[in-house]
KOLDO-34632 format. One line per 10 residues: their letters; for each residue y, x, z of C-alpha. Coordinates in nm, 3 decimals. Each point is the difference from the previous one (the first is absolute). Layout:
A) Y,X,Z  ...
***
This chain:
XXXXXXXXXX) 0.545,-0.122,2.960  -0.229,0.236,-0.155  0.034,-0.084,-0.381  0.431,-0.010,0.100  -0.013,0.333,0.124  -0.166,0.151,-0.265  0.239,-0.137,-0.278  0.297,0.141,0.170  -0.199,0.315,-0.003  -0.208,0.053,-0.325
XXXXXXXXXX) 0.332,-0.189,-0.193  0.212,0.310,0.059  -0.190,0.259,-0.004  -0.138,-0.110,-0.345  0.356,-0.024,-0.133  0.058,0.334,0.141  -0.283,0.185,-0.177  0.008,-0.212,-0.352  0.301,-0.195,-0.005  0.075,-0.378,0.074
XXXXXXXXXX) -0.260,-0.267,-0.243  0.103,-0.122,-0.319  -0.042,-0.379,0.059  0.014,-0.245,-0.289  0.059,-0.360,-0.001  0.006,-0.040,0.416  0.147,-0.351,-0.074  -0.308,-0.135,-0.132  -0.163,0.049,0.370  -0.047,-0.415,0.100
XXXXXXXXXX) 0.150,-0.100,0.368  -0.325,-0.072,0.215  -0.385,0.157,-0.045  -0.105,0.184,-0.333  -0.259,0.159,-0.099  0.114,0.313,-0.212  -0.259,0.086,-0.259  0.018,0.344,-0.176  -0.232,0.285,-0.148  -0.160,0.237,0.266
XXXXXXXXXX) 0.112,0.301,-0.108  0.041,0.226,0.313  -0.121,-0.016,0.334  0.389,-0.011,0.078  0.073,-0.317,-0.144  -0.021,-0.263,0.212  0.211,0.231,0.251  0.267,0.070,-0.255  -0.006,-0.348,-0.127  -0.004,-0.188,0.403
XXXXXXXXXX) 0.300,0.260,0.048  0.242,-0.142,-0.294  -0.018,-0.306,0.099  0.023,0.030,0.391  0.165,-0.194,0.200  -0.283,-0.212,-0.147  -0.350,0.102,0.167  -0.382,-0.024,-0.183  -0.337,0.002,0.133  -0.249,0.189,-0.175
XXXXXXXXXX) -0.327,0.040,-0.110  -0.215,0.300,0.078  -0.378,0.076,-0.011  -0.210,-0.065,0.286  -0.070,0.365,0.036  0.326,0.157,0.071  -0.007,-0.247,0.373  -0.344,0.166,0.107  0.238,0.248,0.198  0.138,-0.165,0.330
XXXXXXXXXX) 0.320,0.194,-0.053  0.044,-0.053,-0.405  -0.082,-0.376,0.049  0.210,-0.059,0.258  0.280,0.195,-0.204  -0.063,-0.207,-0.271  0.016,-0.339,0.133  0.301,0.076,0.173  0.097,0.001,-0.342  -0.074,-0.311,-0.108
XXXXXXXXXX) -0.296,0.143,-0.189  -0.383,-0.192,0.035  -0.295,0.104,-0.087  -0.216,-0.113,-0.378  -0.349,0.053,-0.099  0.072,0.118,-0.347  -0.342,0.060,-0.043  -0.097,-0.330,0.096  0.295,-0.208,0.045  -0.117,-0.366,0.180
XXXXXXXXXX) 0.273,-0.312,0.081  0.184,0.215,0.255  0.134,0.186,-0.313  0.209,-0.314,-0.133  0.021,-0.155,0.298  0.191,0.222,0.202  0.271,0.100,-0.183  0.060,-0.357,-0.073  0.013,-0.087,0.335  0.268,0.271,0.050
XXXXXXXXXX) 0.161,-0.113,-0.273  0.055,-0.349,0.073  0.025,0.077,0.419  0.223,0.283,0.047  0.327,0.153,-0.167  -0.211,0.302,-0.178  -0.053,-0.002,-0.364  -0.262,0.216,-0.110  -0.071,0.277,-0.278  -0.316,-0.005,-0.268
XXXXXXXXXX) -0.085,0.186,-0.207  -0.210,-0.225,-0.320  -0.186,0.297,-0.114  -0.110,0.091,0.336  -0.041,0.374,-0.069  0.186,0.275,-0.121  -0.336,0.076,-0.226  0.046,-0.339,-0.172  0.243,-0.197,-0.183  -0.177,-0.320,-0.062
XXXXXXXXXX) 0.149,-0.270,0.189  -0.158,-0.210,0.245  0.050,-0.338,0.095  0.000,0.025,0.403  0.371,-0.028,-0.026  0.011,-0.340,-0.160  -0.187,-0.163,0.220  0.174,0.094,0.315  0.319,-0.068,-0.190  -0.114,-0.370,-0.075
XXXXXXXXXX) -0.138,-0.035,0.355  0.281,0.152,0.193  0.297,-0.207,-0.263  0.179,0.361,-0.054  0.073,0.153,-0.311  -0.079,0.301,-0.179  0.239,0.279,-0.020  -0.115,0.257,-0.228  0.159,0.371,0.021  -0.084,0.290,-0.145
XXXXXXXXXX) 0.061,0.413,0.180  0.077,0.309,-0.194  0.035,0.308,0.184  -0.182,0.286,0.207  -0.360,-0.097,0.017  -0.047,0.258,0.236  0.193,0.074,0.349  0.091,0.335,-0.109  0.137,-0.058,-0.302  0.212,-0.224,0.146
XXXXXXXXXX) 0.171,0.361,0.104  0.059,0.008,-0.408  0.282,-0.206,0.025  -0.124,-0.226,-0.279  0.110,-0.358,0.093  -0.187,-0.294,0.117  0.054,-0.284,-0.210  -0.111,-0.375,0.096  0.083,-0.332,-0.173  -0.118,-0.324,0.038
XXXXXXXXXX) -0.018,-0.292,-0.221  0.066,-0.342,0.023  -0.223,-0.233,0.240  -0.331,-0.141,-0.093  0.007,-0.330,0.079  -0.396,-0.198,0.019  -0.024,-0.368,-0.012  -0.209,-0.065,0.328  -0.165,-0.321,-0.211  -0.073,0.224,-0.274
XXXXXXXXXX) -0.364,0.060,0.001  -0.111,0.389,-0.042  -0.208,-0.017,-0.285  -0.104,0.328,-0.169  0.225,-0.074,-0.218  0.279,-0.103,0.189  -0.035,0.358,0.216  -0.015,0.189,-0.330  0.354,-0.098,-0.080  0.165,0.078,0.339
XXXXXXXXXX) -0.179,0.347,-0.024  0.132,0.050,-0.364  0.329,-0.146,0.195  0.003,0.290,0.247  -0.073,0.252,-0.275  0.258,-0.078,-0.240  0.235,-0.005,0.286  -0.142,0.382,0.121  0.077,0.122,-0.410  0.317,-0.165,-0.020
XXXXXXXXXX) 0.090,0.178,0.378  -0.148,0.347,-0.085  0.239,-0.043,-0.321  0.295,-0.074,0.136  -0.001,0.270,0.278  -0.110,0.272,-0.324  -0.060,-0.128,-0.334  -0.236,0.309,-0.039  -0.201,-0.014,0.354  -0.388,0.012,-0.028
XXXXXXXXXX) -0.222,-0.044,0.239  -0.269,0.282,0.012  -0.275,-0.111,0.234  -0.197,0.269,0.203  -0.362,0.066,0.002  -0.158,-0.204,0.237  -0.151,0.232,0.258  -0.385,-0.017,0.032  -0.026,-0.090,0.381  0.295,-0.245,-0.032
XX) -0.189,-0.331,-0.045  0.344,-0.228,-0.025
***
């Protein structure tokens, strides 16, 4: 009820302020569960990117810290959000968004790199991809990194590519995850291109007391 109300709220007022997204590709969205897969750019993105593709809904990943309030966790997993130790991530890391995954009608939204600091890829991904049998969607977000220059007017852009499909008997070798990573990648660089053939990605400092 929660996550419904706030689409038909945050949706509008964002198109007030900045205009409606730029969406690319919305046909290569699969029928069923997904995982989308893009760069972590913003702390907007996943917001921007679950509200393009509504009526379709996502769980997400957050760090454990952000539930130690009563009222922030309960916000958050009226959202659909659970908690991660990124720090120390155990099973309960793969394991539950598979289970969501393969039990429920929510895809879910990961970001490979797993910072905004960072733009190596990581493979966590993959293996919930192979485990849950849902493909990779990769998409990439130009725009306001920032709320207020979303007040710019400078357009939010999103496209996604075409699905990532994993054989579930193909065995993830080192080798085997180094190609769907340099998969996802090409994918980002062929995105970023088509939505400006001149976009580059300048990625802040990471703070010093930001440990992600």
């Amino acid at each position: 009820m929660l996550y419904n109300f706030l689409v038909h709220l945050i949706n509008p007022l964002l198109n007030l302020i900045n205009g409606c997204t730029r969406v690319y590709n919305r046909e290569n969205l699969p029928d069923g569960n997904y995982i989308i897969v893009a760069p972590h750019r913003t702390w907007m993105d996943p917001v921007l990117i679950a509200l393009v593709v509504w009526p379709k809904k996502f769980s997400f990943m957050a760090k454990k810290e952000l539930f130690a309030n009563p009222v922030a966790g309960w916000f958050l997993k009226k959202l659909n959000a659970f908690p991660v130790d990124r720090k120390h991530p155990g099973p309960s890391a793969v394991k539950k968004p598979v289970t969501i995954l393969r039990k429920t009608d929510l895809s879910t939204i990961i970001f490979p790199s797993g910072s905004r600091y960072s733009a190596k890829l990581k493979g966590g991904a993959i293996v919930i991809a192979k485990l849950a049998n849902v493909p990779l969607v990769p998409a990439v977000y130009q725009g306001p990194l920032k709320f207020g220059q979303l007040f710019t007017r400078k357009h939010r852009h999103i496209a996604f590519g075409k699905p990532i499909y994993i054989d579930r008997k193909q065995r993830l070798t080192d080798e085997n995850q180094a190609k769907i990573e340099q998969e996802m990648q090409t994918a980002f660089d062929k995105l970023d291109k088509q939505i400006n053939p001149d976009f580059h990605y300048v990625m802040p400092p990471k703070p010093a007391d930001d440990d992600f």
